[in-house]
ZADO-345095 format. One line per 2 residues: their letters; for each residue z, x, y of C-alpha. Coordinates in pm, 1 decimal, always signed. Each point is the difference from the previous one (the first is absolute). Example, Ala and Ser with C-alpha at 12.3 -4.5 7.8 and 13.67 -1.06 7.14 Angstrom:
<pts>
AS	+780.0,+1230.0,-450.0  -66.0,+137.0,+344.0
</pts>
This chain:
<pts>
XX	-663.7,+1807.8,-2154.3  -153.3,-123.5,-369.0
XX	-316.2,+135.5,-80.7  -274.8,-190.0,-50.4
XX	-70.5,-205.0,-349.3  -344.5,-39.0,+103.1
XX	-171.4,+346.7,-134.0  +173.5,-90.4,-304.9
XX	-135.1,-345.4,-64.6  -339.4,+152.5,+96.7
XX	+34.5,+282.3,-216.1  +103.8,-247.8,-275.7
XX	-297.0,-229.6,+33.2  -247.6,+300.2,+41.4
XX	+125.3,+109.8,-372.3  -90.8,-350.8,-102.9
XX	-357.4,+53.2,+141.7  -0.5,+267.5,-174.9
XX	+70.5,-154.8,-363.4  -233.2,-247.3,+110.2
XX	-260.1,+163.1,+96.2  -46.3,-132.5,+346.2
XX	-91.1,+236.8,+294.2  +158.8,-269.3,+281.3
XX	+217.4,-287.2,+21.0  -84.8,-252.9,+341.0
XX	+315.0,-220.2,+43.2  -68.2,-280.0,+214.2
XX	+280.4,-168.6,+221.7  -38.0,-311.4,-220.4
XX	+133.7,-246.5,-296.3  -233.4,-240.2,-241.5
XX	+40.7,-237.6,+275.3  -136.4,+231.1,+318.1
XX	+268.3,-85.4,+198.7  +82.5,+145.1,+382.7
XX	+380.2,+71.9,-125.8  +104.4,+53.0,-318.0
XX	+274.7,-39.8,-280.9  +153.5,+368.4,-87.1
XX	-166.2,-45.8,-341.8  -300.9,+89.3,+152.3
XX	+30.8,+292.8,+310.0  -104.4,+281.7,-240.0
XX	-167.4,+117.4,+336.1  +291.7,+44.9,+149.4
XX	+247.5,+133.3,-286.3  -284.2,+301.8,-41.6
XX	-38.9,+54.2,+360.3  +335.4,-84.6,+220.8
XX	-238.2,-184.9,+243.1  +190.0,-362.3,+47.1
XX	-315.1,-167.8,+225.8  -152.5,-288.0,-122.9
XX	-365.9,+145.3,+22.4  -143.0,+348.8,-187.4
XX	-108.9,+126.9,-305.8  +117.8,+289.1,-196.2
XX	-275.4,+216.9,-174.6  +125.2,+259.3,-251.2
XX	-171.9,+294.9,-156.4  +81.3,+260.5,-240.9
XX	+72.8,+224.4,+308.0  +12.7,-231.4,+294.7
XX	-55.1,-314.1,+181.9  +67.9,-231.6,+332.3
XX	+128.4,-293.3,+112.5  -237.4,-184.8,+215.7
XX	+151.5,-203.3,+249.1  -106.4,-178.8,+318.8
XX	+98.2,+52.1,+377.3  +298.5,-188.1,-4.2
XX	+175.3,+170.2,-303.6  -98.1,+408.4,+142.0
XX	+340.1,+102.9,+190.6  +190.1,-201.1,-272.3
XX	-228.7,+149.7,-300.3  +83.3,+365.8,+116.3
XX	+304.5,-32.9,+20.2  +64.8,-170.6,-333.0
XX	-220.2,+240.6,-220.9  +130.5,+313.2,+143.7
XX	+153.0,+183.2,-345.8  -265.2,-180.7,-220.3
XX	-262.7,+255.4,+11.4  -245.0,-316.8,+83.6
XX	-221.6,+3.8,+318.6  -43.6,-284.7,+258.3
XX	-374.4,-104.3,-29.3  -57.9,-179.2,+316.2
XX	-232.0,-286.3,-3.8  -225.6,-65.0,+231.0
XX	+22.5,+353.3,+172.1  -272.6,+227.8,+47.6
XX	-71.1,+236.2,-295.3  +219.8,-144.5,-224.9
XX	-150.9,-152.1,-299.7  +90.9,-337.3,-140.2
XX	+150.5,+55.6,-340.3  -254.4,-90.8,-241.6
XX	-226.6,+217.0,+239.4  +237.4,+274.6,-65.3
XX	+65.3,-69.0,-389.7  -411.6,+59.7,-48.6
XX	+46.4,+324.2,+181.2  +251.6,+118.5,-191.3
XX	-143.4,-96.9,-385.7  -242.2,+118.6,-216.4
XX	-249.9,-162.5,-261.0  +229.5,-128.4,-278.3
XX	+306.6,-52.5,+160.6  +207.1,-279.8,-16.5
XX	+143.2,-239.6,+296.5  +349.0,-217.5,-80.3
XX	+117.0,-303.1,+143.7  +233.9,-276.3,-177.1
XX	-205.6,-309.3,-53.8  +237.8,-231.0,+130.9
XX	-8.9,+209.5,+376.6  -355.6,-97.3,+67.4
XX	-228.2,-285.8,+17.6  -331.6,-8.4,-182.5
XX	-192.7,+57.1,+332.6  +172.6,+255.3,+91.0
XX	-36.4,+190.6,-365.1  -328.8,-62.6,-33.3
XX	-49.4,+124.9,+352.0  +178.0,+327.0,-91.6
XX	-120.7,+35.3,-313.3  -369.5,+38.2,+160.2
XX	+92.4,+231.6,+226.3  +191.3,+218.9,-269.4
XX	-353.5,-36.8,-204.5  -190.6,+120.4,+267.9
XX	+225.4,+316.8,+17.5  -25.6,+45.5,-395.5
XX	+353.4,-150.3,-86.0  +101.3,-325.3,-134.7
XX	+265.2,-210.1,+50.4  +253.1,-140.1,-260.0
XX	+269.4,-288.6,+82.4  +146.3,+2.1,-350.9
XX	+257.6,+202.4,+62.0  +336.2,-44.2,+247.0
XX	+121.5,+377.5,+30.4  +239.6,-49.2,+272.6
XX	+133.9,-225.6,-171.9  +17.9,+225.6,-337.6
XX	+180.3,+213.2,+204.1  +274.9,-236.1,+195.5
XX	+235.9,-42.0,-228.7  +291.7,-191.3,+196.7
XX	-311.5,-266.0,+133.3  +142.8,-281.1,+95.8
XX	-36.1,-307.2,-169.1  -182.8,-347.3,+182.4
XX	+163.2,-187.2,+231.7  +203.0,-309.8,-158.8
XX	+35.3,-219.9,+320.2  -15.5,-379.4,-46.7
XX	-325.3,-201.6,+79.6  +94.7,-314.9,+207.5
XX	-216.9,-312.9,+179.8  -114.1,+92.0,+343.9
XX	+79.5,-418.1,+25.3  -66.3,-316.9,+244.6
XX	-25.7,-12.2,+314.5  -96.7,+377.1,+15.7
XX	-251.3,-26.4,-265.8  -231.2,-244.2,+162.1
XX	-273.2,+66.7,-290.0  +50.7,-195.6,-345.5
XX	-15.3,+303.1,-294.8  -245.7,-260.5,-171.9
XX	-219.0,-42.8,+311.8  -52.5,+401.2,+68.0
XX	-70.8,+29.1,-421.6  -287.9,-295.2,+92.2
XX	-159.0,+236.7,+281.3  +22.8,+329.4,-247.2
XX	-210.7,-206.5,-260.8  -261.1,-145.1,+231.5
XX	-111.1,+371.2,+84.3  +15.3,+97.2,-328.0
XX	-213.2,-312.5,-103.5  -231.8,+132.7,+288.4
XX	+26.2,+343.8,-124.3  -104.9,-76.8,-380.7
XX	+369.2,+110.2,-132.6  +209.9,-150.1,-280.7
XX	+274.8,+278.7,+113.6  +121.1,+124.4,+297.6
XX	+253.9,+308.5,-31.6  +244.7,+73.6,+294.1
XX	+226.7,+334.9,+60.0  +57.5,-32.4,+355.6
XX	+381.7,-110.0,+12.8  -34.1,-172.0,+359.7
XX	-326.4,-229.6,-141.4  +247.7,-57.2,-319.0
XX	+260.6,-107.6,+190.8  -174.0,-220.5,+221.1
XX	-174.6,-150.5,-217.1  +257.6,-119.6,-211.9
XX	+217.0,-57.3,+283.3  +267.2,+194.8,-150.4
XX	+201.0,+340.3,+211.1  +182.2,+271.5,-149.7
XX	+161.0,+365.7,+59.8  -164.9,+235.1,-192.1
XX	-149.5,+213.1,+285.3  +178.7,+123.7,+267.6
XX	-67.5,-225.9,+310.0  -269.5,-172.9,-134.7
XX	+130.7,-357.6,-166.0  -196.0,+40.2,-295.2
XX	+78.4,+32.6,-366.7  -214.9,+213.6,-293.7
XX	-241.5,-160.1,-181.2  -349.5,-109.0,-70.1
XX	-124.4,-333.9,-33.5  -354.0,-70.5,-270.0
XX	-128.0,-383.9,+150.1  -207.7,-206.4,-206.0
XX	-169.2,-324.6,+53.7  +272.6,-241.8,-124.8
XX	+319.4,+288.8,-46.1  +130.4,+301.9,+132.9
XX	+145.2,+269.8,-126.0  +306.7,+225.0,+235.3
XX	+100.5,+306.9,-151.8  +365.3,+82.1,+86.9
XX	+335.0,+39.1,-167.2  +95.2,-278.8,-99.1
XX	+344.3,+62.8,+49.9  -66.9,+7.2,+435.7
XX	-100.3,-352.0,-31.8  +295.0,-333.7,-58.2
XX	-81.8,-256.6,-192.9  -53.4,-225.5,+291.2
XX	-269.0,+193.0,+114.0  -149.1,+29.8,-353.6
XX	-37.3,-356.5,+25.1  -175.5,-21.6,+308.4
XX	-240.9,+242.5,-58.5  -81.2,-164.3,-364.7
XX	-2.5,-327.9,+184.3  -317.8,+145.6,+181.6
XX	-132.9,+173.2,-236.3  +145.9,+348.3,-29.8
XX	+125.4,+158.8,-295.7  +179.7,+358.8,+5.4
XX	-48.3,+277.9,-229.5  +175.2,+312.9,+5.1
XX	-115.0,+268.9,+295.3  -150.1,+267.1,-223.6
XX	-226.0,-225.3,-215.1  -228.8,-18.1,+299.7
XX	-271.6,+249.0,-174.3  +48.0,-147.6,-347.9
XX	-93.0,-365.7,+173.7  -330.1,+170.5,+185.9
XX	-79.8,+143.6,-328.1  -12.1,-298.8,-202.3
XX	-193.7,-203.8,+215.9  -290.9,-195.1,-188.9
XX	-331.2,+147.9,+40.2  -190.8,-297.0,+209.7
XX	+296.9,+75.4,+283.5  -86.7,+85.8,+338.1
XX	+260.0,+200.4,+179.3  +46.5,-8.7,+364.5
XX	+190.2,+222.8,+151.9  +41.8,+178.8,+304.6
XX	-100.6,+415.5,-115.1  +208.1,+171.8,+306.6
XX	+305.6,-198.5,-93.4  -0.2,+40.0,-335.0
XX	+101.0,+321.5,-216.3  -160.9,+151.7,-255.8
XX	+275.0,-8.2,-273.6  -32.8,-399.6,+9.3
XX	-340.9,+7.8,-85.2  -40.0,+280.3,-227.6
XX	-45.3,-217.2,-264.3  -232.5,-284.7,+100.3
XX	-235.8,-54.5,-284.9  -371.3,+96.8,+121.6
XX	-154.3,-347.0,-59.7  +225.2,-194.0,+261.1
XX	-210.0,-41.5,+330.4  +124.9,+137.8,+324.7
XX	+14.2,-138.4,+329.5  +141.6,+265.8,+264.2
XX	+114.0,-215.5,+299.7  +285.2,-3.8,+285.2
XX	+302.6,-235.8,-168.9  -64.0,-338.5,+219.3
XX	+372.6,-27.3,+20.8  -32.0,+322.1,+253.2
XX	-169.0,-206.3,+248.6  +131.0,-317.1,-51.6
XX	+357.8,+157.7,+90.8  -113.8,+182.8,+294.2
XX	-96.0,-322.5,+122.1  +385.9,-172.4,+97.6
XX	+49.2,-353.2,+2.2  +35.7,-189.9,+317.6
XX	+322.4,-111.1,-174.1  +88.7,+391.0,-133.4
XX	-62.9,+112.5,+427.6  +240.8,-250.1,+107.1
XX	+282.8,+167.8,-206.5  -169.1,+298.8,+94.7
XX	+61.4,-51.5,+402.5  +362.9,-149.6,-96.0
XX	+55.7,+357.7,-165.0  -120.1,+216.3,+280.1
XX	+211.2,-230.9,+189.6  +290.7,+88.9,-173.1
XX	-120.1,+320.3,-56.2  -94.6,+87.4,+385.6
XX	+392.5,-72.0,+74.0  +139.0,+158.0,-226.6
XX	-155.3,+325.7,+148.9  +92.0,-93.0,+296.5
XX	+384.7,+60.1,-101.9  -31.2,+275.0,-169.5
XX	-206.9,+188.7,+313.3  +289.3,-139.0,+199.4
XX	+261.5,+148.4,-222.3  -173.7,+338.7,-6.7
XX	-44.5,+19.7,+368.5  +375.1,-112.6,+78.3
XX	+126.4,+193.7,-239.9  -149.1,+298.3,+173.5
XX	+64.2,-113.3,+351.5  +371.5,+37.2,-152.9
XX	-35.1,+313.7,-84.9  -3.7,-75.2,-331.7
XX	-143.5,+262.8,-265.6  -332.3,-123.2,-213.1
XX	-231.0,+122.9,-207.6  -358.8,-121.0,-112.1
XX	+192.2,-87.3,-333.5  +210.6,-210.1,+173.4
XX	-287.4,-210.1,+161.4  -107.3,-43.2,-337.5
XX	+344.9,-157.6,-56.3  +10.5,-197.0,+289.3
XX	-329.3,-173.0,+4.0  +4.4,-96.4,-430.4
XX	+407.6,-114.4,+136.9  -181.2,-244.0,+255.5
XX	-299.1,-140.8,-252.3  +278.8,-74.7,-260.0
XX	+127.6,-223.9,+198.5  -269.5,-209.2,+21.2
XX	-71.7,-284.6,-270.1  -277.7,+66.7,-261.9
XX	+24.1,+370.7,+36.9  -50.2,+129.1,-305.3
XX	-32.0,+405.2,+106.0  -213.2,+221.1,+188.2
XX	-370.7,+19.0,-99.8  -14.4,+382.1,+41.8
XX	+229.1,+302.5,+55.3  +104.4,-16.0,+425.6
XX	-166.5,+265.8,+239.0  +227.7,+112.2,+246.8
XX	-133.8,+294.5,+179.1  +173.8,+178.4,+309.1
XX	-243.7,+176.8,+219.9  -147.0,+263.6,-215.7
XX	+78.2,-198.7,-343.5  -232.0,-256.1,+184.4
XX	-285.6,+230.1,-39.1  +31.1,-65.2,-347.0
XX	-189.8,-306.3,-153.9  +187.0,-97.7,-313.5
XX	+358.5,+222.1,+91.8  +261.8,-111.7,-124.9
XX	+368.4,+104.6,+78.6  +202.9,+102.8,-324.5
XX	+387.6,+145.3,-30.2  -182.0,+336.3,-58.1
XX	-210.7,-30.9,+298.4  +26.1,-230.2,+328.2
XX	+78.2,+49.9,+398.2  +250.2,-135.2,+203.3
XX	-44.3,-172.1,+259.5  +63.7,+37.5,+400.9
XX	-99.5,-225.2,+284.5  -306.8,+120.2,+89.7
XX	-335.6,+16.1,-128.8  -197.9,-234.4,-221.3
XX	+126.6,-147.6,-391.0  -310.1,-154.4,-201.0
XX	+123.7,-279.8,-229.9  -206.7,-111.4,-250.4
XX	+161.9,-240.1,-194.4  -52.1,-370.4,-205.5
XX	+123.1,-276.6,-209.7  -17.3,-170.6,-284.8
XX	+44.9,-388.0,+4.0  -46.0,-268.0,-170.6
XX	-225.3,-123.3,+204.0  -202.0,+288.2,+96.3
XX	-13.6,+360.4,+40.4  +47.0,+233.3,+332.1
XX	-129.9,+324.8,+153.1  +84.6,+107.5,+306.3
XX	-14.5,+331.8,+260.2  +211.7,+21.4,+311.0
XX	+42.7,+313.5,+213.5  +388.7,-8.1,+186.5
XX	+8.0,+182.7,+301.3  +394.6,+110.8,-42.5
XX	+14.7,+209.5,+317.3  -270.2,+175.5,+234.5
XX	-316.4,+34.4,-96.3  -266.2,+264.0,+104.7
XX	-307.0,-81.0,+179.9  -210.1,+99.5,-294.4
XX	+161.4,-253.8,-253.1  -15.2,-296.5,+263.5
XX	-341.1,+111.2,-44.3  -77.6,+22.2,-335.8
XX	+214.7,-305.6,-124.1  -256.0,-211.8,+328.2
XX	-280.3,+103.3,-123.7  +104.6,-69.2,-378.2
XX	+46.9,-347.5,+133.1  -316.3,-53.1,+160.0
XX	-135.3,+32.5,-337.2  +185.2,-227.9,-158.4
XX	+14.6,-260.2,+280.5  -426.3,+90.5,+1.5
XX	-12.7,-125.9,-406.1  +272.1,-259.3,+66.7
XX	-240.0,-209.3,+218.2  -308.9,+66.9,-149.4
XX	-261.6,-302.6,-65.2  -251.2,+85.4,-309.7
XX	-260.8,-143.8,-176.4  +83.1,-172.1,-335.0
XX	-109.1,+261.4,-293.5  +129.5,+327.9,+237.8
XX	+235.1,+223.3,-215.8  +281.8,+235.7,+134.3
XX	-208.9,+318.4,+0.6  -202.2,-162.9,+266.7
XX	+280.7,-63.4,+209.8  +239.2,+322.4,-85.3
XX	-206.4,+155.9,+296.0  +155.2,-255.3,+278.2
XX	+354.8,+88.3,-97.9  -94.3,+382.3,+52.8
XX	-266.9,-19.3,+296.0  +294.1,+81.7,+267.9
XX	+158.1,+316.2,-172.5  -345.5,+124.2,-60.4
XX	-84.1,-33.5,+352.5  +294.5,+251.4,+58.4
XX	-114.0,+224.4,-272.8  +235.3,-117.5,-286.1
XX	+0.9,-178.1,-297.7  +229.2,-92.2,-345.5
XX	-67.8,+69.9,-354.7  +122.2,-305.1,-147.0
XX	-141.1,-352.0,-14.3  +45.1,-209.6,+244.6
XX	+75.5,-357.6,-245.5  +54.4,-113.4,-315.4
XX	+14.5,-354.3,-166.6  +417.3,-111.0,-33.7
XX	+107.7,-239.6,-307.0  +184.1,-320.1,-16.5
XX	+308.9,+157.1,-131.5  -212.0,+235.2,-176.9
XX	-124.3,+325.0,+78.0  -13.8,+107.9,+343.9
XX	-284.9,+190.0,-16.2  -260.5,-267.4,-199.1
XX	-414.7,-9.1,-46.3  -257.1,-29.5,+40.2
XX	-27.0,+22.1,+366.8  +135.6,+285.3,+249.4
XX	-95.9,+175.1,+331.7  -77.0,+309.8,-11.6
XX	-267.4,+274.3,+63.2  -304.9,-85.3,-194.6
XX	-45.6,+188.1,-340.7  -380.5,+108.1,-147.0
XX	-29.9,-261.0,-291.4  +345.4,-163.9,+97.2
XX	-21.2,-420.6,+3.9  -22.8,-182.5,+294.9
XX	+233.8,-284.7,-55.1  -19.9,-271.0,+249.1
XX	+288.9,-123.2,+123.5  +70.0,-365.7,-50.3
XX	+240.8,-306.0,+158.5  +334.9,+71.1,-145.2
XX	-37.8,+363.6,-46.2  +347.1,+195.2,+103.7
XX	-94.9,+355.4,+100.7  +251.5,+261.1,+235.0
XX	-164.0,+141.0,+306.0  +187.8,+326.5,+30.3
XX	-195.9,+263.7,+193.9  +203.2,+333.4,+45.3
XX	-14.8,+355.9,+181.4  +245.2,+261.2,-190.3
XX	+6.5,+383.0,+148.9  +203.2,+212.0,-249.8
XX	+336.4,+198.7,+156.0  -16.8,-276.7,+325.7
XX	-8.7,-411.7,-111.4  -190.9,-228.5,-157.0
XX	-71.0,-372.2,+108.0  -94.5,-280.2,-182.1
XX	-28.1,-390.9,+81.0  -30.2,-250.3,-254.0
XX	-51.4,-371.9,-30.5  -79.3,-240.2,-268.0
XX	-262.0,-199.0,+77.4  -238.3,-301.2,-193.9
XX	-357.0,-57.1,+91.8  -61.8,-361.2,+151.0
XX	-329.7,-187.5,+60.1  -33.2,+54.7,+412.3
XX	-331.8,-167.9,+29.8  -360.4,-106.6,-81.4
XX	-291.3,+63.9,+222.9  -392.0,+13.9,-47.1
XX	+33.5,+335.0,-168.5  +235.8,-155.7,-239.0
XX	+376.7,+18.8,-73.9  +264.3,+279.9,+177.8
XX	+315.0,+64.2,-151.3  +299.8,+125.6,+168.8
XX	+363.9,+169.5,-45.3  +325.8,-243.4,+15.8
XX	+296.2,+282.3,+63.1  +278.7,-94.6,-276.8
XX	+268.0,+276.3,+91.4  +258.8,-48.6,+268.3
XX	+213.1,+228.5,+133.6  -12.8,+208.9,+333.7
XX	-187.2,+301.3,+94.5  +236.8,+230.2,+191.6
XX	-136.9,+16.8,+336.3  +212.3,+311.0,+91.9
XX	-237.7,+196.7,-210.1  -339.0,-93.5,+172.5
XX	-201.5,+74.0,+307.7  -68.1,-318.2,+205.2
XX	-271.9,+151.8,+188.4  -202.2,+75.2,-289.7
XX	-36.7,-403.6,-90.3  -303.5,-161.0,+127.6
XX	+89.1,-382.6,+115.9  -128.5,-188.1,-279.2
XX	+250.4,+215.6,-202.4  +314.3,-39.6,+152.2
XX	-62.2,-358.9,-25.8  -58.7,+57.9,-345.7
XX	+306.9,+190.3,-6.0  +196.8,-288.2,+186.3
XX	-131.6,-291.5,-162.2  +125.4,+180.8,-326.4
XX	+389.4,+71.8,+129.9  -46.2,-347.4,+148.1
XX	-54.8,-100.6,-350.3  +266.2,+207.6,-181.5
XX	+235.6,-156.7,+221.7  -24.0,-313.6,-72.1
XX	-3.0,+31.6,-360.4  +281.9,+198.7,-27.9
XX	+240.3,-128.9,+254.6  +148.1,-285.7,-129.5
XX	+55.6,+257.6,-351.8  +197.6,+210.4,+230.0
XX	+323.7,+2.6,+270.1  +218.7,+197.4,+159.2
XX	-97.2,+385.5,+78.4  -278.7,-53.8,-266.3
XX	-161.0,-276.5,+186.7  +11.1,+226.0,+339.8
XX	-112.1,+303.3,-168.1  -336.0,-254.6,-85.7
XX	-58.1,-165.9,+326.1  +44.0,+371.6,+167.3
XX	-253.5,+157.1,-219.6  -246.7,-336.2,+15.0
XX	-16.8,-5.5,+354.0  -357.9,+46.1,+176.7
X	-75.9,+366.9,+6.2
</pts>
C-alpha cells in the first residue's frame, strides 16, 4: 500500500507558516463563491487532509491541528485521515471544542491566524477575527498558503455557459433585473454586488457546469441602475448569448477584475450586498467613502418562491422522475430475485441508467446514496470502487438519489426492502414515517418558519427515545441547487433566522433514524407550501407533496399506523399510481400497482 502524501503536504505548508510568520492556517471547505460543492481549484481542505466530505474545516498549527466535521462525515472522516497525523474534531459532541474555540486555546498574545481571503465571507472574518482578538491574536486574509504550497492546483473550470430557455424559464431575464432594482431603490443602493452562483444564474436566466451537480457557472455579477456588469470568461459565453445579455443590459468583463471593479467605485456609491455570501478578497479594496448597505440578495427569496408556471414543469418532472425510479427499483429487485450479483455501485448505475432516459435530464443534482444495511447508518455514504457492499436479498438499501432537468430539480429517499426484514427495522423505518407523514399534513399559520415545525417530523421517534442529527428540510432550486435559502427545517439555532416559509417555497421533508453497525432509514419527499385556508385568526398555509414514487410496504409495521395515517399513506400510493401508470407497462407497471396498493 502507498503511503500517505498528506504529512508531506502538511509538513510543506507548516514550513510556509513558518517563512511567514503565521502560527495557524484555518482552511475552510469553500471557493470565492461559497458554494456546497466545489471545482478542484478550490478543495485545499481536502488535498491537506484526505477527508473527501463536503462539510469540515482543516486547522493547522506548527505542531498540530483537526479537522472538524459534523455527524454525518465521523465513520467516513476516520477512516479517510487515518496516516495524516490529523484528528477528527467532532462537532457537536460533548467536550469537544468548536475550532475557533480550540484555535484561542491553543495561541498566545501575538500570534498570527491564516485563512485565504477568497475562502471566507466578510461576516464570517470579521466574526473570527473578534474572537482571535479576544484571545490576543489577529487574523490576516492576505495570504493563500495552501495554495503557495499546491503546486499541481488545478486550474478553473472552462465549461460553456448556455440559456436555461422558454418554456422552462417562465421569468423574462429583464423582468427579474426590474425586481433586483426596486429593492435596491428601497434599500438606498446605486450597486448591488452578487457572488452566489445559483442567484447569478437565476437571475440572468442563464445555466452552466462549473460545479459538480449544481448547474451553475463562476462568476460575479456588479448591477447598477441602468447596466450590469457579469464577471466571467469571456470565452464560456457564444456570441449569441453576448447579445442577449447586452440586449438587456449586461456587459461582461473578465472573472478576476471583480476586486479592481469594487475598488474603483465612485465615492457617492452605495453598495449592497449580502456580507455572508460575499468573500473578503472581493472587497478588499472598496474605497472607505462608498456607503454600505448589508442586506440578504432579493434574488434569494424571489427564487425560493417558484412560479405557478415553474411548479407545473416541476410536477411534470417528478412525474417523469417518480417512474423512472420505479424501473430502476424494479430492475434491482429482479435482478436479485435472479440471483443476479449487485453491488451499491451498481444501484448507482442503474438508477442515473433509468433518469437518462427521460427527456430534459440534464444529470444528477448530487452524488447517489446507496446504503446496504449498515452503510445506511451512514448519512452522506457513498459507495466508491475502493469501498462499497454487495448486495443479498435481505435487509434494507437506502437510496438517496435526484435529478437534474430542465424543468426542475429532484431529491428523493426510498428504503427497498430486498428480502426479510427484522422486527426492529419495520420499526424504525414506521416510525421514521410517522414523522414525515406528521410534517407532510401539517396546517400552519402564515409567517411560521421550519424550526417551528422540525419538532412534528421528530415528535414520534422521540416518543421512543430516539432522534437524528441532521435537518429535517431544505429549500430545492428550479434546476438550480438542490439545497437553496433562505428557508429550511431544522432544530432551532440561538441567534439563527426564522425564515417564514412562503407559497411556492420547495423544501424536502426527510426525517431519519441511523444506528451505526445495524441500518439507517430515511424518507424523503419534496414538497411546496400552498395557501390551505383563511379563518378569523388569519391565513394557514399547508404542504402540497411533489414527489411520487412508492414507499416499500415490506419494510413497515402496519400496526404501528394510526387510521388517519394509513389513509394518508393510501391516498398517497393512490396518487403515485395514477401519475405514473400510463408512463409505465409491462412488469414495470405491475411492480407500481403492487407496491401502490392500500397498505
Amino acid at each position: 500500500m502507498n503511503a500517505s502524501p498528506i504529512p508531506a503536504r502538511l509538513q510543506a505548508l507548516r514550513a510556509a507558516m513558518g517563512r511567514e510568520g503565521v502560527a495557524a492556517v484555518v482552511v475552510p471547505t469553500a471557493d470565492p463563491h461559497l458554494s456546497e460543492y466545489l471545482p478542484p481549484r478550490w478543495q485545499a481542505r481536502q488535498w491537506l487532509s484526505g477527508f473527501t466530505g463536503s462539510a469540515g474545516t482543516l486547522v493547522v498549527t506548527a505542531t498540530g491541528g483537526g479537522l472538524w466535521t459534523d455527524s454525518r462525515y465521523f465513520a467516513q472522516a476516520e477512516s479517510e485521515l487515518a496516516g495524516s497525523g490529523l484528528p477528527l474534531m467532532k462537532l457537536n459532541v460533548a467536550h469537544t471544542p468548536e475550532h475557533v474555540a480550540w484555535l484561542a486555546e491553543q495561541l498566545g498574545a501575538g500570534d498570527v491566524v491564516s485563512v485565504a481571503g477568497d475562502s471566507v465571507s466578510v461576516a464570517g472574518a470579521e466574526s473570527l477575527s473578534r474572537r482571535l482578538e479576544a484571545a490576543g491574536a489577529r487574523l490576516r486574509t492576505d495570504l493563500d498558503l495552501p495554495a503557495a504550497v499546491w503546486t499541481e492546483r488545478p486550474p478553473r473550470p472552462e465549461a460553456s455557459v448556455y440559456a436555461h430557455a422558454a418554456p422552462f424559464a417562465t421569468v423574462e431575464r429583464a423582468d427579474k433585473l426590474r425586481h433586483v432594482r426596486t429593492a435596491m431603490r428601497r434599500a438606498g443602493a446605486t450597486h448591488h454586488l452578487l457572488s452566489s452562483l445559483d442567484d447569478i444564474a437565476w437571475l440572468t436566466n442563464l445555466r452552466g457546469a462549473d460545479v459538480e451537480y449544481n448547474p451553475v457557472f463562476l462568476a460575479h455579477f456588479l448591477i447598477e441602475d441602468a447596466r450590469a456588469t457579469l464577471f466571467i470568461d469571456a470565452a464560456k459565453v457564444p456570441a449569441g448569448l453576448k447579445a442577449s445579455l447586452a440586449t438587456d443590459g449586461i456587459a461582461l468583463a473578465d472573472y478576476g477584475t471583480v476586486a479592481s471593479a469594487i475598488a474603483a467605485l465612485p465615492d457617492d456609491a452605495t453598495l449592497m450586498y449580502d456580507a455572508g455570501r460575499v468573500v473578503v478578497s472581493v472587497l478588499e479594496g472598496l474605497p472607505g467613502s462608498v456607503k454600505q448597505v448589508r442586506a440578504p440578495h432579493p434574488s434569494t427569496a424571489q427564487k425560493a418562491r417558484k412560479t405557478a408556471e415553474e411548479l407545473d414543469h416541476i410536477r411534470d418532472v417528478m412525474r417523469r422522475d417518480g417512474a423512472a425510479l420505479a424501473r430502476a427499483f424494479r430492475r434491482i429487485e429482479a435482478a436479485l430475485a435472479a440471483g443476479q450479483a449487485l453491488t451499491e455501485l451498481d444501484v448507482d448505475t442503474i438508477v442515473r441508467a433509468a433518469r437518462e432516459t427521460q427527456a430534459g435530464f440534464v444529470g444528477e443534482s448530487f452524488s447517489t446514496i446507496a446504503g446496504y444495511q449498515a452503510n445506511g447508518a451512514l448519512p452522506h455514504y457513498r459507495a466508491t470502487e475502493a469501498s462499497f457492499s454487495p448486495l443479498a436479498a435481505k435487509g434494507l438499501l437506502l437510496v438517496d438519489s435526484g435529478g437534474q432537468y430542465l424543468g426542475g430539480t429532484t431529491d428523493i429517499t426510498r428504503v427497498l426492502a430486498l428480502g426479510p426484514v427484522t422486527d426492529e427495522q419495520r420499526r424504525d423505518s414506521t416510525l421514521v414515517l410517522k414523522g414525515m407523514i406528521a410534517l407532510s399534513r401539517a396546517r400552519f399559520p402564515k409567517g411560521a418558519s421550519g424550526p417551528q415545525l422540525d419538532a412534528l417530523a421528530r415528535a414520534p421517534l422521540w416518543a421512543a427515545g430516539m432522534d437524528f442529527g441532521h435537518g429535517t428540510g431544505h429549500g430545492v432550486g428550479y434546476f438550480l441547487n438542490v439545497h437553496e435559502g433562505p428557508h429550511g427545517i431544522r432544530p432551532p439555532v440561538a441567534g439563527g433566522a426564522l425564515v417564514p416559509l412562503e407559497t411556492g417555497m420547495i423544501t424536502s421533508i426527510e426525517p431519519g433514524l441511523y444506528k451505526p453497525g445495524r441500518h439507517g432509514i430515511r424518507h424523503e419527499n419534496l414538497a411546496v407550501v400552498t395557501q390551505a385556508d383563511s379563518t378569523e385568526f388569519g391565513e394557514f398555509l399547508a404542504f402540497e407533496t411533489l414527489t411520487l414514487c412508492p414507499f416499500d410496504r415490506r419494510g413497515l409495521e402496519p400496526r404501528l399506523l394510526e387510521p388517519s395515517e394509513r389513509a394518508w399513506l393510501d391516498d398517497y400510493h393512490a396518487t403515485v399510481r395514477a401519475a405514473l401508470s400510463p408512463l409505465l407497462d409491462g412488469a414495470d407497471r405491475e411492480w407500481l400497482e403492487w407496491h401502490c396498493a392500500p397498505i
